[in-house]
C-alpha positions as CSV (number, residue, x, y, z in Angstrom):
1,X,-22.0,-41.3,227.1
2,X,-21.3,-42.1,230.7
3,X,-24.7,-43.5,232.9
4,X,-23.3,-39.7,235.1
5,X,-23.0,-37.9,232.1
6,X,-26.7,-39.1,231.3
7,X,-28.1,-38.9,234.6
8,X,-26.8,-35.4,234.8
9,X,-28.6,-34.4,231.7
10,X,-31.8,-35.6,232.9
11,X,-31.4,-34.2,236.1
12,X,-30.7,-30.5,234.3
13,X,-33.5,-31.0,231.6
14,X,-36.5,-32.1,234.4
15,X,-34.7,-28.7,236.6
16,X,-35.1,-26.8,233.4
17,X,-38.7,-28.1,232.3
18,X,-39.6,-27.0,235.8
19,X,-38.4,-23.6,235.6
20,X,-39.4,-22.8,232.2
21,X,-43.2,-23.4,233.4
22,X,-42.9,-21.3,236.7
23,X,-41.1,-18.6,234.6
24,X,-44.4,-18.9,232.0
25,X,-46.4,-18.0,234.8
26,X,-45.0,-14.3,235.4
27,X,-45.2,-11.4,233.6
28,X,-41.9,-10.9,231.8
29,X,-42.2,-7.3,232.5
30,X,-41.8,-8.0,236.1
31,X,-39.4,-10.9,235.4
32,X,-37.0,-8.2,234.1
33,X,-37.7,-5.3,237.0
34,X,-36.8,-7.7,239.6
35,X,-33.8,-9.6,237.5
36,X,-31.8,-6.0,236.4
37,X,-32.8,-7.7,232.5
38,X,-33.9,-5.6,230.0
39,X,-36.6,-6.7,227.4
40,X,-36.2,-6.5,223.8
41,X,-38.7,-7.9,221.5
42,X,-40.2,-10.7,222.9
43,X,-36.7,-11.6,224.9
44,X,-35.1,-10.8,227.8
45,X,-31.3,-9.8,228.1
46,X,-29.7,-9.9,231.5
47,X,-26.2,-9.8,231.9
48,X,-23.9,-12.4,233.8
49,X,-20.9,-11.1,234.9
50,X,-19.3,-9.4,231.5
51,X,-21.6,-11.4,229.4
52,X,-24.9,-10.8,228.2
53,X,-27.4,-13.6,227.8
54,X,-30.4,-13.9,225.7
55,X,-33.7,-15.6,227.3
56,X,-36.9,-16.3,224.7
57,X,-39.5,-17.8,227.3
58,X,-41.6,-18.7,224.0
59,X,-39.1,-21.0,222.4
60,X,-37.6,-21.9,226.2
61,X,-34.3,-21.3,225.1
62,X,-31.1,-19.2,226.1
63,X,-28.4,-18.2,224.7
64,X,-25.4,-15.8,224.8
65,X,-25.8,-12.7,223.1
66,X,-22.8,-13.6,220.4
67,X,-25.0,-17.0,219.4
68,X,-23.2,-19.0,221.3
69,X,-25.3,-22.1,223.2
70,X,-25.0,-21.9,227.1
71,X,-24.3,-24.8,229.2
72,X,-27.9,-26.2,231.1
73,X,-26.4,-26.3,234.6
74,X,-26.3,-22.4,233.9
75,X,-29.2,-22.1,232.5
76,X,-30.7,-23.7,235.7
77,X,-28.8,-21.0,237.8
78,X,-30.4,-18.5,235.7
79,X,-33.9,-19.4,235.5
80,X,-33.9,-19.4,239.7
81,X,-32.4,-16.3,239.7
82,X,-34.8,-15.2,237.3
83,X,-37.7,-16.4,239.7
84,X,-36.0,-15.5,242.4
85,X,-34.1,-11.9,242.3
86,X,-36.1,-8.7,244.7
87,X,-34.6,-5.9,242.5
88,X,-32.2,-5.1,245.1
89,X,-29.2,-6.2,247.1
90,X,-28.7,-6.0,251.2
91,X,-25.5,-4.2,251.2
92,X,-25.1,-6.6,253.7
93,X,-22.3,-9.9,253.4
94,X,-23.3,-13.2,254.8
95,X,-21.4,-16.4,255.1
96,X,-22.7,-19.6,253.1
97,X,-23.6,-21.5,256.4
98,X,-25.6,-18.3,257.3
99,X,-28.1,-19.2,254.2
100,X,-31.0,-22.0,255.1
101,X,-29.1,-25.4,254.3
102,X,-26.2,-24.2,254.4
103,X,-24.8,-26.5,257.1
104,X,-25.9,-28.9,255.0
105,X,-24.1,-28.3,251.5
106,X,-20.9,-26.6,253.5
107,X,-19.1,-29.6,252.5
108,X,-20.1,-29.7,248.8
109,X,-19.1,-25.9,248.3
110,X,-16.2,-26.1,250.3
111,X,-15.1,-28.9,247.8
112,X,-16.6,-27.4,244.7
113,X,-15.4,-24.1,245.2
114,X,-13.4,-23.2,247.8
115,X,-10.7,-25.5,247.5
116,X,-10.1,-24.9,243.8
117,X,-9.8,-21.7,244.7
118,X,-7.0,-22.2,246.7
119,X,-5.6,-25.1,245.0
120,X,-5.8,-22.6,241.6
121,X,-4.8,-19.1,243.0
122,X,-3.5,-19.9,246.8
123,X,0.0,-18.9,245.3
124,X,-1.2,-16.6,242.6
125,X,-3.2,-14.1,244.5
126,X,-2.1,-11.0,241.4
127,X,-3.4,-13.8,239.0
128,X,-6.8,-14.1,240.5
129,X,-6.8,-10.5,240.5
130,X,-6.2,-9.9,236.8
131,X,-8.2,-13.2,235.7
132,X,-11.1,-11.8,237.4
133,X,-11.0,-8.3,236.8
134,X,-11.2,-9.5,233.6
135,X,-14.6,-11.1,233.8
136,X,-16.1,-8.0,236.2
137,X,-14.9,-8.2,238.9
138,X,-14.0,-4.9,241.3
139,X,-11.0,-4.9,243.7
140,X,-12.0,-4.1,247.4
141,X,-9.7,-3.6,250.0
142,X,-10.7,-7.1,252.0
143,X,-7.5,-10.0,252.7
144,X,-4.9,-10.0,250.6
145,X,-6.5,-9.8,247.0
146,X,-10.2,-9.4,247.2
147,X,-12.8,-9.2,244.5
148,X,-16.5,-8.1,244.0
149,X,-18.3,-9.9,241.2
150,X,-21.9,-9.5,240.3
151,X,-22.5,-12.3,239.4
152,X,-26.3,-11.8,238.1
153,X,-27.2,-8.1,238.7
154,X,-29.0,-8.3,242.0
155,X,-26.5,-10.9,243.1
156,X,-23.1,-9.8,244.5
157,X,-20.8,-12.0,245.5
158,X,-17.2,-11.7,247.2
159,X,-14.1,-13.7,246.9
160,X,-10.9,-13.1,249.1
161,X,-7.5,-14.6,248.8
162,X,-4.8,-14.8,251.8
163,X,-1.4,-16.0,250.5
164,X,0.1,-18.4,252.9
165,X,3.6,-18.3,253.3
166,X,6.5,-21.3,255.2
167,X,4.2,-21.4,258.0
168,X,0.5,-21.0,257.2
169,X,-0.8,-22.3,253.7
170,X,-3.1,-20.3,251.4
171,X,-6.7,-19.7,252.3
172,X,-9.8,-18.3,250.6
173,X,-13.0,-17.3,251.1
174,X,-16.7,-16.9,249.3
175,X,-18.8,-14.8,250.7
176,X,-22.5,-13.2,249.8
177,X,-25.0,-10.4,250.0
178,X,-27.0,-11.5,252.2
179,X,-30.2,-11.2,249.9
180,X,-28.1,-14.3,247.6
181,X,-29.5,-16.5,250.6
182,X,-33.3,-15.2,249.4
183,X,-32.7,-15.6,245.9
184,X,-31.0,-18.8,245.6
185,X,-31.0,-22.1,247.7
186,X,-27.8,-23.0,249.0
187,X,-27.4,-25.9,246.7
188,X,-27.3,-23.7,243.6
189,X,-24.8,-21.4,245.6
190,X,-22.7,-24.6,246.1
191,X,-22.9,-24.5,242.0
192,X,-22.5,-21.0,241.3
193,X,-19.8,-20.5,243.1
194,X,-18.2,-23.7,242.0
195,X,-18.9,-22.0,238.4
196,X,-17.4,-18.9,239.4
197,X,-14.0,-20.7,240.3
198,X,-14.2,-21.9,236.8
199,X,-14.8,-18.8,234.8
200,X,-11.9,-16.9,236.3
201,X,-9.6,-20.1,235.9
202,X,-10.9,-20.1,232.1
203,X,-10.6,-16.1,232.1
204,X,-6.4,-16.6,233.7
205,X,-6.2,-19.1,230.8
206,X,-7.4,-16.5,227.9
207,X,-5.1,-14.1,229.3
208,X,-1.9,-15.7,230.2
């Protein structure tokens, strides 16, 4: 294993160990008003975009609901959305450098997600459509190919393409409710978006 590969792993598992006690210390109950989960048993399911996921805060483990294991750096995202969620949305879009820190981590999800974006889709706008739509996501009339995703239930999220033609390249676009900004830091927006990017690439790749 690579010293990045391990330093990432620690850096996910102390994140995790961290999130598993706050997450201890609520009532589940209220855990899964505020999240849009739904108990069953001693778990809690919650949906991520098409998928549903299976938390057990007594064995601190999560997985999807078809057994499969789930990657930590989304476990991380789900556990703070977990602590984090209202029960609601704004109905309200913000921009990233809107959110506290923003300014600060603008150039990390620029690179992380907005420029795969582009560099995946910027002349495959109907792709990105049908890869997404795929995963959850709901056209809205926004650009030239624009997307909703609910990423978490409380946790809406929109993506917008503009095709670029001889004289002006692609460009793209992430944009939030602005509630994301109370739910999440912007450093795990920077990832979750970033992870987003990914699962419609891997969705265009089941597909195609």
């Amino acid at each position: 294993m690579r010293e990045s590969d391990k330093s990432e792993d620690k850096r996910y598992s102390g994140a995790l160990t961290k999130a598993w006690e706050e997450i201890e210390s609520r009532d589940l109950s209220d855990i899964s008003a505020l999240s849009g989960g739904a108990i069953k048993g001693r778990t809690l399911e919650i949906d991520i975009l098409d998928r549903r996921s299976i938390v057990d805060p007594e064995s601190n483990g999560i997985i999807w609901a078809d057994g499969s294991d789930m990657e930590d750096d989304l476990k991380v995202l789900l556990l703070h959305y977990l602590l984090g969620a209202e029960g609601k949305i704004d109905d309200k879009w913000a921009s990233y450098r809107e959110f506290e820190g923003g300014n600060l981590y603008y150039s990390v999800f620029h690179g992380r997600a907005i420029m795969p974006l582009i560099s995946s889709f910027g002349e495959d706008p109907e792709g990105f459509a049908k890869a997404g739509e795929a995963i959850g996501g709901s056209k809205v009339s926004r650009g030239d190919v624009s997307l909703n995703f609910r990423f978490f239930p409380f946790l809406l999220i929109n993506i917008t393409l503009w095709e670029g033609d001889e004289e002006v390249p692609a460009s793209a676009n992430i944009i939030f409710d602005s509630a994301t900004g109370r739910i999440l830091p912007a450093e795990d927006l920077a990832h979750l978006s970033a992870e987003l990017v990914q699962m419609i690439k891997a969705s265009r790749s089941r597909i195609s």
